[in-house]
Every structure is written in structure tokens, then in C-alpha cells.
N, C-alpha and C positions, 0 to 999 in steps of 0.2 A: 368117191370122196371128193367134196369141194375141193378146189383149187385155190391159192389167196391168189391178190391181183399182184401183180410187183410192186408199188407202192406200199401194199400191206405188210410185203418182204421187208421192202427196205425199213420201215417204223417199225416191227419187228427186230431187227436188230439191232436198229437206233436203240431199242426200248433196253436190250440186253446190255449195250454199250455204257448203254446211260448208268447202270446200278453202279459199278465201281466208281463212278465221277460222284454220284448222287452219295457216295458213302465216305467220300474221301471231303467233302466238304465242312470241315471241321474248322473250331476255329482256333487259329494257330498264336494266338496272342496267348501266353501263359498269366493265371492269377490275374483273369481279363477284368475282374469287378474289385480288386485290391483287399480280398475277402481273408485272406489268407497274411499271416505276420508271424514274424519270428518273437518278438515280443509287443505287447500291446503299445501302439507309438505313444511316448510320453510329453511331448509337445512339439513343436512346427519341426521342421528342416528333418525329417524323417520315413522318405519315404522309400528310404532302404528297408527299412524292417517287411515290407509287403515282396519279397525278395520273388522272383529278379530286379522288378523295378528299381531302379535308380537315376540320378541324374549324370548327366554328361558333360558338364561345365560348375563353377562354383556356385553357380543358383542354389535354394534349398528347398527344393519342393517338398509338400507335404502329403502326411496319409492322415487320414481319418476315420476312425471307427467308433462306432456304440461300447465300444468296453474302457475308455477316457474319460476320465471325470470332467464333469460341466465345471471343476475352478479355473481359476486363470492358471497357464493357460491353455485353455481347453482347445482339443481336437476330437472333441465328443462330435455322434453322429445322433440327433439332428440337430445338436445344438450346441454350438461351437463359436469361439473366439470371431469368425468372422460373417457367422450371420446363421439362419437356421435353414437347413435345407436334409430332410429324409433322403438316402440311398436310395439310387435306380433299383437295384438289384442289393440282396441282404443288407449289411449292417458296415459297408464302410467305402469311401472312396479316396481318389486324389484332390489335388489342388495345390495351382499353382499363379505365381505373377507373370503374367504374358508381356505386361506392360507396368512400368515402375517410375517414382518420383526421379527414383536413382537414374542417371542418365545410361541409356540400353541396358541395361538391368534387366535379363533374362532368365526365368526359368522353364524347364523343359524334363519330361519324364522319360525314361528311356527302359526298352527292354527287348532281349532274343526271343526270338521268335524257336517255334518248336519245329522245325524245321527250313531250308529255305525255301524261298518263291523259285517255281518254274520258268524257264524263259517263253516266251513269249504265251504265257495265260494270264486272261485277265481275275485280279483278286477286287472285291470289296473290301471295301476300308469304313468301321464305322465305330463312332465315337462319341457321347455325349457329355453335354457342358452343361452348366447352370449358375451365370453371374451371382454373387457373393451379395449378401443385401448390405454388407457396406462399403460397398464398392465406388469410388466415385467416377471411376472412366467405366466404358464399355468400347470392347473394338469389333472389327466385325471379319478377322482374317484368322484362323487357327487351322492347325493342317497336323498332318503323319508324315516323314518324312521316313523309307525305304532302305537303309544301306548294305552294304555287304562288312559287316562287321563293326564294332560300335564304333559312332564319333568321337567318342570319347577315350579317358579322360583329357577333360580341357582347365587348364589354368587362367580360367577367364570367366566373365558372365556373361558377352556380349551374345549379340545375336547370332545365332547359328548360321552359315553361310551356304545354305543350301536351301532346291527349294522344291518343296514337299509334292511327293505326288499326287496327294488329296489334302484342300483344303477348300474351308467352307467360302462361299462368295464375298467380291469385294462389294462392299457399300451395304450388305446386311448385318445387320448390326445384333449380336449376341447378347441382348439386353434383358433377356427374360431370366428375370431372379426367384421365381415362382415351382417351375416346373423345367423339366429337362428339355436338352435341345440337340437335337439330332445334328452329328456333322458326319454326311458322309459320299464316296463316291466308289469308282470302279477305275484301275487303272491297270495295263498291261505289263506284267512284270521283265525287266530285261534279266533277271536270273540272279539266282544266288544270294540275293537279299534278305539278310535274318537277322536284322534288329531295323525298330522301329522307335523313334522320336517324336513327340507330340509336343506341339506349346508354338509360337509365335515365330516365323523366320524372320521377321520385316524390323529391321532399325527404327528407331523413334523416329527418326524423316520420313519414313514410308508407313507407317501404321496410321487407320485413322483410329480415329477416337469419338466418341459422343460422350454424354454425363451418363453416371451411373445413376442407382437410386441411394447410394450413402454418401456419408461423407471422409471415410478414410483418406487421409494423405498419401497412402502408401501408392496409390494409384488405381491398377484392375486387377480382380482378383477373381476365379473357375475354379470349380470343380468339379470333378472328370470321374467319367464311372462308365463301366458296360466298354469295354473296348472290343475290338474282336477286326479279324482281315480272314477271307475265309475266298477258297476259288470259288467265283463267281459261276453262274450255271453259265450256259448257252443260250444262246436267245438269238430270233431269227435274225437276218440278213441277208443282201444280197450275193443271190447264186448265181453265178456266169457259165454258161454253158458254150459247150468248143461252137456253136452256130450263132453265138452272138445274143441268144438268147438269155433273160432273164428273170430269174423266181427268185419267190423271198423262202428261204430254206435254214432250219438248223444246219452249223459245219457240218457235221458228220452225216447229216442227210446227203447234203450237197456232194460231198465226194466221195461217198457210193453214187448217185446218182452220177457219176462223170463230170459233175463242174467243178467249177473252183469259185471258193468262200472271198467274194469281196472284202469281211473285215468289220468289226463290230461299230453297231449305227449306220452299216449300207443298204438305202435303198435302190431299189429301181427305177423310180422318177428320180434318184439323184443324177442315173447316167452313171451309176457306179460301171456297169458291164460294156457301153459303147461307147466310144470315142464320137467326136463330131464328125458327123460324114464330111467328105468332102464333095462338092458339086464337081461333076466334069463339063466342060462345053467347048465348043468348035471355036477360034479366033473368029469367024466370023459373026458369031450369036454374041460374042462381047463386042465385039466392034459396033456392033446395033446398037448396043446402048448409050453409044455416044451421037448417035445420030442424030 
């Protein structure tokens, strides 16, 4: 009978390890597409009825669906009070003001998570937006904000004061009122985190702004559909092995294999595994070079 090589062992078991992680990647945002309502919302500041979603401060965010009459005032899907935009995903979403005439006038969605974040694994955070066509601002800064139990409730509207551990780049501007817009990233959970917060952290001094394509007074206006944080796979980096040596290895390769996992985004031309050597030499080979 063949023999496997050890490496075939070790991806071999890698391969068995992997099934329970591969199955456990679920996504833990509940009612992630706002599909679901306790009652059909019957116009704005309603987006409790898509339960758990709710807001955390006195903002009044909204839910939108296909079953809302197009009258005034409508939170029809696709064709509603503040512009016409079809659902990512079935027949309804959110929407909220990130940014306001009102000075820091925030709103913000909020909701538990179906379980908490593990500590130190990395989750995906992903989320899409689609500016408002009468919108007259556009910003370019929106994020998830992580905590371990809600921020809320708050007797306020201002800006949330914390700050989010995925949020889309500063100076790209979320201006596409056409079609959906991906905001997403990967971050390393410190643990026990089960609600999640979406909409603007930055105060009107820190937010920038460009023109929208309307012209509402009210300022900028999103809506938000497809939400979802889900553990993120494995992906390779660098492996340090006890001789100083360096491969790029999945974790769990890597420590069967006897090294230790540098840390997600290490390479080995980073220098992730060795320190800078230090030069040795005699006081007399340095005295030379002053000669």
C-alpha cells in the first residue's frame, strides 16, 4: 500500500479540521435583508417593526418594503418618498440620515447579533448602501460599529462616540444612487461582542461631504440592505519556524507543522519571522574605517 508524504498528512487533516470552521460560517446578523416585519411599516421613523432592528439614539431610521403604498408618505420599495431604488435582496430594506441640515443629527440602525464574536478571530463585516436620488450631500465615511451589548438607549441624536471597526475609506465618496455599493472589511474580534451599529461616527466637523444628485434640504440620505459579519476563512501567512526559517502557511498548517502563525497579512519579505541581524566585528575592523 502507498505511503502519503507528511505534508499530504498534514493537508489531510488541515482538510478535516477545516469542515467544522467551513460549517460554522454562518452569518450572524439576524433579519440581515430587513425582509421580515412585525407589521407592514406605515411611513418613516419605523424601523422597529423589521425587529430586532432598532435605533439607539433618538434618530428615526427607516424600513422600507414592497407591501407600502407609493402615497405620500410612501416607504414603498422601489418607489418611495425619497427616490426609487429596487431591494438587493427581496422586497425591502433600511434607510437612514448619516448626515443632517439639523446640526449632528444622527441616525444609526442597530441590532444583536446571534451569537457573540470569539476572541481573537477574525470576522467579515459586509454591508451595502445606495445614496437616495434626492439626496443633496453624499459622504464618503459609513462603518459597523462591534460592542458587547447595546449602546443604547440614548437620549440624544448626536454622533455616536465610538469608532467603528469596519468602515468604508475616507475621501471615497458613496455617491452612486444607481446601483448598490459594497462597504466591507475584516477585523479581529476582542470577544463577546453581540450587537452591531451601522450609520456615520464622525460629527459634522469631521465628516466630509460632496453634492448629491437631488436637491432635498434634509441633507444625505442611504439605504442599506444585505448586512451580514460572518468568521472569516483562513488565509495564508507567515509561518516562523523554531530555525528562523520562513513559509507562507495556513494557521493550522503552520502549527502542526511546528511553527508559529505570524498573524493575518504576514509576509516573509515583510521580515515578519527575523529580526535584523546584527553585524559582529573586532574594534580594530571599526577603527579602519576611520582611517
Amino acid at each position: 500500500m502507498a505511503t502519503l508524504h507528511p505534508r499530504s498528512l498534514v493537508l489531510s487533516a488541515l482538510f478535516s479540521l477545516a469542515l467544522p470552521a467551513l460549517a460554522s460560517a454562518v452569518n450572524l446578523i439576524p433579519n440581515p435583508s430587513f425582509e421580515s416585519y412585525t407589521v407592514c411599516p406605515p411611513g418613516f421613523g419605523q424601523i422597529n417593526v423589521c425587529a430586532p432592528w432598532d435605533t439607539p439614539n433618538t434618530g428615526t431610521s427607516d424600513a422600507f418594503n414592497a407591501c407600502a403604498p407609493v402615497s405620500f408618505p410612501s416607504v414603498n420599495v422601489p418607489n418611495n418618498q425619497l427616490g426609487w431604488q429596487n431591494a438587493r435582496t427581496g422586497v425591502g430594506y433600511a434607510g437612514l440620515i448619516p448626515y443632517s441640515a439639523a446640526p449632528d443629527y444622527r441616525e444609526y440602525i442597530s441590532a444583536p447579533l446571534a451569537s457573540p464574536l470569539l476572541p481573537g478571530q477574525p470576522y467579515t463585516l459586509t454591508f451595502y448602501v445606495s445614496l437616495a436620488d434626492s439626496a443633496s450631500l453624499a459622504l464618503d465615511r459609513l462603518g459597523a460599529y462591534f460592542s458587547v451589548g447595546p449602546v443604547g438607549p440614548l437620549n440624544n441624536y448626536a454622533a455616536l462616540p465610538y469608532t467603528p471597526q469596519v468602515e468604508s475609506p475616507a475621501n471615497v465618496y458613496l455617491t452612486n444612487a444607481a446601483q448598490w455599493t459594497a462597504i466591507t472589511g475584516t477585523f479581529v474580534a476582542a470577544g463577546g461582542e453581540n450587537w452591531v451599529t451601522i450609520g456615520n461616527f464622525h460629527d459634522d466637523a469631521s465628516t466630509n461631504l460632496v453634492a448629491g444628485p437631488g436637491a432635498w434640504p434634509g441633507g444625505s440620505y442611504y439605504y442599506i440592505d444585505d448586512t451580514s459579519v460572518e468568521l472569516a476563512l483562513p488565509t495564508e501567512q507567515a509561518c516562523c519556524g523554531s530555525d528562523g526559517s520562513c513559509s507562507m502557511q495556513f494557521p493550522g498548517e503552520c502549527t502542526l507543522l511546528g511553527g508559529t502563525p505570524a498573524g493575518p497579512g504576514t509576509t516573509c519579505t515583510g521580515g515578519a519571522c527575523n529580526p535584523t541581524p546584527v553585524k559582529r566585528g573586532t574594534w580594530g575592523s571599526l577603527k579602519s574605517l576611520y582611517r
